[in-house]
N, C-alpha and C positions, 0 to 999 in steps of 0.2 A: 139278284140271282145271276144275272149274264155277266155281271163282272167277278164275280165268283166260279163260276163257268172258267171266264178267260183266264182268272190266275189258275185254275187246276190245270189248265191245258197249259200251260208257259212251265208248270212248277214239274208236268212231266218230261216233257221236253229236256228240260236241264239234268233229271234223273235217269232219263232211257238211252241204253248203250254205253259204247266205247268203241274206240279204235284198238282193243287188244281182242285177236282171237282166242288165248287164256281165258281173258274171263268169262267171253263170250261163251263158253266148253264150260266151265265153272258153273255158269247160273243156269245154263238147259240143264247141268245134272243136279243140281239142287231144286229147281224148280219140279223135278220130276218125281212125280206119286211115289212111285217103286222104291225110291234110291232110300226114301223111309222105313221103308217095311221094317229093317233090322228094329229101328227105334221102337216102332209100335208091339213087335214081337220080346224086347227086351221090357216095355211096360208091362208085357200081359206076364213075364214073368215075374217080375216082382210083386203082382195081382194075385199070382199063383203061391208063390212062398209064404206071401203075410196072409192071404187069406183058407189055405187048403193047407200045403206041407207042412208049413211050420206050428200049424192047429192040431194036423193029424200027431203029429210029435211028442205033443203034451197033451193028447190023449181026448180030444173035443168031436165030437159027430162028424165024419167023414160031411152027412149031407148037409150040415152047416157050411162048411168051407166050399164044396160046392155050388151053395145056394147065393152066398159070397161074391165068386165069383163069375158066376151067370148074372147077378143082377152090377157088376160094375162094368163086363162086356156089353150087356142092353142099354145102359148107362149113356157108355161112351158111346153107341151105335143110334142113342136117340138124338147126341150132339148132333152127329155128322147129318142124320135126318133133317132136325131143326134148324141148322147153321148153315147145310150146304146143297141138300136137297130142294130145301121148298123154297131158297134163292132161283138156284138152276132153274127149277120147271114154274116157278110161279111167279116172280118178281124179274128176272131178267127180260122174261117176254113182255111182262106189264106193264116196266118203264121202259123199256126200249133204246137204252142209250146206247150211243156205238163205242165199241172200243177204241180206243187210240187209234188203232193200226187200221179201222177204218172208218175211223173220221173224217167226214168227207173235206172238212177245215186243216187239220191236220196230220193226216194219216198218211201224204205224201214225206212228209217232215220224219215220221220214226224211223226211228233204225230197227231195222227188222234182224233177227239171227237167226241164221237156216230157215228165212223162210217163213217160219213161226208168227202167223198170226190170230193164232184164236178163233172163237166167234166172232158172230157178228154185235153181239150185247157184250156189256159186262159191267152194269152195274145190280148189283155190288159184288165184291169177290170173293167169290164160295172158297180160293186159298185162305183169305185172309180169315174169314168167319171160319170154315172149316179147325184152322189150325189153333187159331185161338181158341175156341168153345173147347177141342182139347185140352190146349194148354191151362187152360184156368180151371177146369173140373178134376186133372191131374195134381194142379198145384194144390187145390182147397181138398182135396182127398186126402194127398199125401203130405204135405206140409210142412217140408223143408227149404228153407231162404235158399238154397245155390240151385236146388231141384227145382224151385221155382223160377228162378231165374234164368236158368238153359231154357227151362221150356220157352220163356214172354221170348226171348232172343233166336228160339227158332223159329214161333210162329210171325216174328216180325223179318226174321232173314226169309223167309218164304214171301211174305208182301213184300218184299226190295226185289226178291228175283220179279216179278210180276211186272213192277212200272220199269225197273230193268229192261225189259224185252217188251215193255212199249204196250203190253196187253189191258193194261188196268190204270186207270188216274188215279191218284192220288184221294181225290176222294172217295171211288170206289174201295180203295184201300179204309182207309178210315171208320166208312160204314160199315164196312163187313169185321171190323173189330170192334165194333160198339156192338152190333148183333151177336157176333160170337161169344164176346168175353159175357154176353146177357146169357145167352143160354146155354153156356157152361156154369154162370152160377145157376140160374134155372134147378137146370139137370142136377147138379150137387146136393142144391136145397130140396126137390122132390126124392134124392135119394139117399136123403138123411132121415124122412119121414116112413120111408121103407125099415134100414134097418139102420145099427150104429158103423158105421167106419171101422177101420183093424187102423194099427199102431204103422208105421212106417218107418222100418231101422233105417238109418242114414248111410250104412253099410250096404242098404238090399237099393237105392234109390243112387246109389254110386255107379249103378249098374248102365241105366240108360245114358247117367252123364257122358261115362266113356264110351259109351254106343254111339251119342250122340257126338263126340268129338271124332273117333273112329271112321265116322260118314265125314264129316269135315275134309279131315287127310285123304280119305279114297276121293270126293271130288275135283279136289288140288291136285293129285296124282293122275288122276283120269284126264284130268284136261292137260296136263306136264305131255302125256303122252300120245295126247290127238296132235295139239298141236306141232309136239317133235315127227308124227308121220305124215301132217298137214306142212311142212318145212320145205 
C-alpha cells in the first residue's frame, strides 16, 4: 500500500499545473460548479420536452408528464446525495487523507493557482463521483453513443481540472468514478422499477451537446481575456 501511496503522489505531481497562466484561467473556470448550470438547465429541458411537452401534444395526461418529470429531477438529485454528499460529510472525515496541497510530504512541491487549495481531506472526489453518477444515469436514460460520450468526457474533464490544481490524487480520482459511475447505475436501475423511461430524439439530446461545447468556447474566451488584462 505505501508504494502505491508513493506512485499516486509522483503520478500527480507530473499532472498538477503549468507554467501558462491561460490554462491556469481555463481550468478555475471549468472546475467551477456555476460555469455548468447552462448544461444542467439544458438537460432538464430535454427532460421537459420528451417527458411533459411533447406528451401533452399527442394528447397524454398532463399529470403523467409531470409525474415524469419530478421523479428524473429526484433521480438525478439522489445521485448527487449518494455520489457526493455522503463522500463530503461521511467518508472524507473517516479516512482522513490530505489533499495534495496539504500534504505534509508534498504539498510544498504543488503548484498552487490563485491560491486554491481546498480542504484539508479529499479522499475521494465528490467532482469526480459527482459528475460521473450524472453522467452515466444521463447516458443509460437517454441512450445516445455521442450523448454519451460528451457526457464520460466531461465528467473526466472535470477530474483533470481537479489533480490539475493539485487538489485530488489521482487515486482519489479514480475512486470517486467507480463510486459514481455505481450509483448512477444504481439510481437508473431503481428508477426503471418506478416507471418506464420516454424515447430520446437524437435531435432534442443535440441540445446539451452544443451547450456543452458552447461552455467549452466561453472558458477559452474567458481566460483569452483575463489573461490579455493580466498582460
Amino acid at each position: 500500500m505505501g508504494e502505491l501511496i508513493h506512485y499516486d503522489k509522483q503520478l500527480l505531481l507530473l499532472l498538477n499545473g503549468s507554467d501558462s497562466v491561460f490554462l491556469d484561467s481555463v481550468i478555475m473556470t471549468l472546475t467551477t460548479a456555476t460555469t455548468w448550470i447552462p448544461l444542467y438547465a439544458a438537460l432538464l429541458y430535454v427532460v421537459w420536452r420528451a417527458n411533459w411537452a411533447d406528451l401533452r401534444s399527442s394528447g397524454v395526461d398532463n399529470r403523467r408528464g409531470l409525474r415524469q418529470v419530478l421523479l428524473i429531477l429526484a433521480a438525478a438529485g439522489l445521485c448527487v446525495l449518494l455520489a457526493g454528499t455522503i463522500d463530503d460529510e461521511i467518508v472524507k472525515p473517516l479516512v482522513a487523507r490530505w489533499r495534495p496541497t496539504h500534504d505534509p510530504e508534498i504539498g510544498a512541491l504543488v503548484d498552487v493557482v490563485d491560491g486554491y487549495r481546498g480542504g484539508n481531506y479529499g479522499f475521494f472526489s465528490a467532482h469526480a463521483s459527482n459528475t460521473f453518477s450524472l453522467a452515466v444515469f444521463f447516458s443509460l436514460l437517454m441512450r445516445w453513443r455521442p450523448f454519451t460520450c460528451a457526457m464520460v468526457a466531461w465528467s473526466l474533464l472535470n477530474c483533470y481540472t481537479r489533480m490539475y490544481l493539485g487538489v485530488h490524487f489521482p487515486g482519489d480520482i479514480t475512486v470517486g468514478l467507480i463510486w459514481g459511475g455505481f450509483v448512477g447505475w444504481l439510481v437508473y436501475r431503481l428508477y426503471c422499477r418506478v416507471t418506464t423511461p420516454a424515447r430520446y430524439a437524437p435531435r432534442l439530446l443535440a441540445v446539451p451537446l452544443w451547450t456543452l461545447l458552447a461552455l467549452l468556447v466561453y472558458a477559452l474566451v474567458r481566460a483569452a481575456v483575463l489573461t490579455a488584462d493580466g498582460a
